[in-house]
C-alpha angles and dihedrals in degrees: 000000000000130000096274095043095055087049094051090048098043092042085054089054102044095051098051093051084049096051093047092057092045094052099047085064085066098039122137103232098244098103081192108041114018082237088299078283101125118117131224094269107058083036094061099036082046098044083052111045086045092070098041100087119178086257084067088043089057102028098056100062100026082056083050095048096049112029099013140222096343087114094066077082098085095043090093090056098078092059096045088049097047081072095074097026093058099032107043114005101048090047097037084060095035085072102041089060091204135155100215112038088214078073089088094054090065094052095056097035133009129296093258094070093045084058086051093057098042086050102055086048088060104054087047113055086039096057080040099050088050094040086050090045095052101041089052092049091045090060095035086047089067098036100047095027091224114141116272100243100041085061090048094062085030093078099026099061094039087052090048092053105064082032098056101038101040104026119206093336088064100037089057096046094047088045084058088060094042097058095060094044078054099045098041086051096061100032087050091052087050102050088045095052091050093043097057094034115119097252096010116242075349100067094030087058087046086056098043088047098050081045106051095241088128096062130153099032095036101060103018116239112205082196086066091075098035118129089208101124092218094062096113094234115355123175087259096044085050093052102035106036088040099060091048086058083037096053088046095049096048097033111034106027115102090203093062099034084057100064088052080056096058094058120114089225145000089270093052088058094043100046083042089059100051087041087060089049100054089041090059090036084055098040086051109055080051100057091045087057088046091062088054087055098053090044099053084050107042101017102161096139082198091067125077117260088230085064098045087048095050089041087042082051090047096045091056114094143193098073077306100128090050088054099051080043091053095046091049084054099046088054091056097049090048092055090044098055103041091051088045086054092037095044092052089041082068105037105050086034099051104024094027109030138087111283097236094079116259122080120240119294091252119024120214107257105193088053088049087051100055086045088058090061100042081055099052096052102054094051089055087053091049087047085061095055097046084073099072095051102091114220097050105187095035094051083051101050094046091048084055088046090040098051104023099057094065090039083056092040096050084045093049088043093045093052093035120024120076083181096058102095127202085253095049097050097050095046091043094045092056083046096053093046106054085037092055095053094044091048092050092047106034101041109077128195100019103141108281093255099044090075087088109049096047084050087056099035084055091052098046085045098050101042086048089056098037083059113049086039081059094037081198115164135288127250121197 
């Protein structure tokens, strides 16, 4: 990177770690729910850049430069499941006033299942933390030319230190800064692309279209409204296989929830979710037009789409390439932080914690740092090892599909079933979650977003029949 470009990165890591340390001065003592004082603004943003990992940051577009626009599918999603996540689940854990959202789990069945739960949790936002940590590193590696591993402790120790020292008030808030690091990078990549594109918007859609970025709408495919289950991503796989990961995301996952249990009221969680959904809606689109960049740019078809992203970052110029560097950054370490707090929210909740659900008025701080670290290191010694899985970004979206599924079917069971026993959640659970990795990893060629529903499908299945075949008794 140039001069301007190392200023731009560096600047963008300095002051968040500035920031971070400001703001825990000011920090409510709750280390898990900023005193359920957050408004509708830092919970959205937050909800949002949590999720965008730098796996979504570099996904989005490389899926657009090789296969098109068949990912647009899923943009409706986060409107149709706005409906049950607004209606019933935020309500629903208004009113519980917990800490872990596996709490729950324990009120309706036994503690063993909440630990189920917990512990599932658990497995998935670590692998997800180190996978996220590593893919980020690995682009940022060839645009910035720093060693691998160096980028790799880089961000997670950045990420463990706010963390560490401010809890969830300083996460959010620093969320909130990340995700316009995150937008203007993008954003500023795009408008230059089209400013210095030969015809403007003009010239950028002639190259998509004799590209086949605009697939599947230019040139139609008829494949992309087939019902058949093997079509790699079809309108109804998109819909349907999509609000199932959406409704585990916003719904099972204790990283999220948590964000709707730090609002001050019922409308704060509710207003924070729809901002979030305009903000990914937003980020998206974004990304999408970003691939169209790249490809209109560095169209050989012959070379990765890893590599055209990482040689698109390095031509732009202006301090440019520091700033998409810095918002891809900025995607990883949000992820990072939020599933460190969320993790130990979890662990010294659930494992930790008082059976009867909520953890202790005032959590011990100094135990919470150190487990921070713990934490941290642990996930950076995970984010060596994912290099040496192969197919990064499949492996990762078949270990979501694989894990989140039975997190989303104990929670459904749990709001909405009177059969489903405390046995037969807890066998079925165990059930659901070895055959749904087995199903992700061992069934090949199921359209990409079916993994999830037949994940959820086999959960629901296995904890019904377990228990009607125990016939054990019934809790709630």
């Amino acid at each position: 990177m140039n001069a301007p470009d190392v200023v731009a990165f560096w600047a963008y890591i300095a002051g968040i770690s500035v920031f971070g340390y400001v703001l825990h001065r000011r920090r409510h003592s709750d280390i898990f729910l900023a005193g359920r004082a957050m408004g509708w603004f830092p919970i959205g943003l937050s909800v949002m850049i949590t999720l965008f990992s730098a796996i979504n940051f570099v996904a989005f577009p490389t899926e657009v430069m090789d296969h098109g626009l068949y990912v647009l599918a899923s943009l409706p999603v986060f409107v149709l499941v706005a409906i049950p996540i607004t209606r019933v689940f935020i309500p629903y854990f208004h009113r519980m006033k917990l800490t872990s959202v596996y709490a729950c789990l324990e009120d309706r069945f036994d503690r063993r299942t909440r630990l189920l739960a917990s512990g599932l949790f658990l497995l998935w936002r670590l692998f997800w933390m180190a996978t996220a940590l590593y893919a980020s590193a690995l682009v940022l590696s060839a645009v910035t030319d720093l060693p691998l591993w160096a980028l790799i402790i880089m961000a997670g120790g950045v990420a463990a230190f706010y963390t560490a020292i401010g809890g969830i008030r300083v996460v959010m808030w620093t969320d909130v800064i990340q995700f316009v690091i995150l937008l203007g990078g993008i954003g500023a990549a795009v408008g230059f692309t089209v400013a210095t594109q030969e015809g403007g918007w003009a010239g950028l859609w002639a190259h998509a279209q004799a590209g086949g970025q605009l697939r599947p709408f230019h040139p139609f495919d008829p494949d992309f409204f087939s019902w058949r289950p093997t079509v790699r991503i079809t309108l109804w796989s998109g819909l349907i296989g999509t609000f199932v990961a959406f409704l585990t995301r916003y719904g099972a996952d204790q990283m999220v929830v948590q964000r709707y249990f730090t609002a001050r009221d019922l409308r704060s969680a509710v207003r924070g979710f729809w901002w979030n959904v305009l903000a990914a809606l937003t980020a998206l689109v974004l990304l999408a037009f970003l691939g169209i960049a790249i490809a209109a740019t560095h169209g050989d078809a012959d070379t990765p789409a890893m590599m055209r992203f990482g040689a698109f970052a390095k031509a732009l110029p202006f301090g440019l390439t520091g700033v998409l560097a810095a918002g891809l950054l900025a995607a990883t370490m949000s992820s990072v932080d939020s599933g460190l707090n969320a993790c130990l929210a979890a662990w010294m909740t659930d494992f930790e914690g008082r059976p009867a659900g909520t953890a202790p008025a005032r959590q011990p701080e100094g135990r919470y740092r150190i487990l921070v670290i713990v934490l941290t290191v642990i996930t950076i010694a995970l984010a060596f090892l994912v290099g040496r899985t192969g197919d990064l970004f499949t492996i990762v979206n078949r270990v979501i599909n694989g894990i989140g599924s039975p997190l989303l079917a104990l929670m459904l069971l749990a709001l909405f079933s009177r059969r489903c026993t405390a046995r037969g959640a807890w066998i079925g659970g165990w059930i659901g979650a070895v055959s749904s990795l087995a199903i992700s990893f061992g069934w090949a060629g199921l359209a990409l977003h079916y993994y999830a529903v037949a994940n959820l499908l086999v959960t629901l299945a296995a904890c019904l029949i377990a228990s009607a075949l125990t016939a054990g008794p019934r809790h709630g």
